[in-house]
N, C-alpha and C positions, 0 to 999 in steps of 0.2 A: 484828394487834394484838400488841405482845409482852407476855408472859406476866407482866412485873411491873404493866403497865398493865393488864392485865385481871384482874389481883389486889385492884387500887386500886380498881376502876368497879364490881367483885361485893360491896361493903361501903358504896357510894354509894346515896342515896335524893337527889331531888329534890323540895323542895318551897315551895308556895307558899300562902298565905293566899286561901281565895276567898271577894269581896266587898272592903271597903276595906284598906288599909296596918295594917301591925303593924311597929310597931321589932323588930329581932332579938333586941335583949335580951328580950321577951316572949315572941316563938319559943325560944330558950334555955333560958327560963325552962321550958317545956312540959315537956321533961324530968323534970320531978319526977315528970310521970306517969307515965315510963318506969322504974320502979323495978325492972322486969326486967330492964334494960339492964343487962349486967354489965361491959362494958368502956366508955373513953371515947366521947366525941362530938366532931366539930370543924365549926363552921359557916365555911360561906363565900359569901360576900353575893356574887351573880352578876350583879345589877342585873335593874330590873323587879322589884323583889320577890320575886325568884327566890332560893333559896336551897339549895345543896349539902351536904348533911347524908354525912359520911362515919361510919363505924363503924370502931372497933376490932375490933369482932367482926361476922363476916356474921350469924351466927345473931342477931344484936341486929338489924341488919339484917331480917332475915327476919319476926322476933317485931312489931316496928314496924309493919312492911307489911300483914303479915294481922292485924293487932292494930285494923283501919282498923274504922271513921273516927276522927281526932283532929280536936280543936277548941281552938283559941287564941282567947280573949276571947270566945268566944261563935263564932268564924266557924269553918267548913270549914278544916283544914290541909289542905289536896291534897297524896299525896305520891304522886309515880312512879319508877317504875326510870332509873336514870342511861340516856340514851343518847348514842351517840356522836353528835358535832357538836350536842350542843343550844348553842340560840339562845335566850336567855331573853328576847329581843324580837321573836320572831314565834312562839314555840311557846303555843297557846292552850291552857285547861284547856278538856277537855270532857268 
């Protein structure tokens, strides 16, 4: 992997709503509660409900993940570490 890609993927979180659909602009929205976060966010819709959560900063990053559980509208946000080749139509939460 070269070293600008693996620069990009150690600031990735993936995640997904568990239970029914949530628009992204309400995942977006979650954000507010991240008011640790000190640098930007960028969401990108990977289908299935999947959804790629990159950081400006890893430490944002980091604070997010052990900061777990979040919840959008009441459901589980699942979030996991970026891995290579994910597949957001056969990769199951468990």
């Amino acid at each position: 992997m070269s070293n600008s890609l693996e620069t990009f993927v150690s600031c990735c979180l993936l995640g997904k709503i568990w239970g029914e659909p949530v628009p992204l602009p309400a995942i977006i929205h979650r954000k507010n509660n991240w008011k640790f976060v000190k640098r930007q966010l960028e969401y990108v819709d990977l289908g299935n409900d999947w959804i790629l959560i990159r950081f400006a900063n890893c430490q944002d990053k980091v604070m997010v993940y052990n900061e777990r559980p979040w919840f959008v509208n009441g459901l589980n946000f699942v979030l996991l570490p970026w891995v290579p080749l994910f597949d957001p139509y056969s990769t199951p939460i468990t």
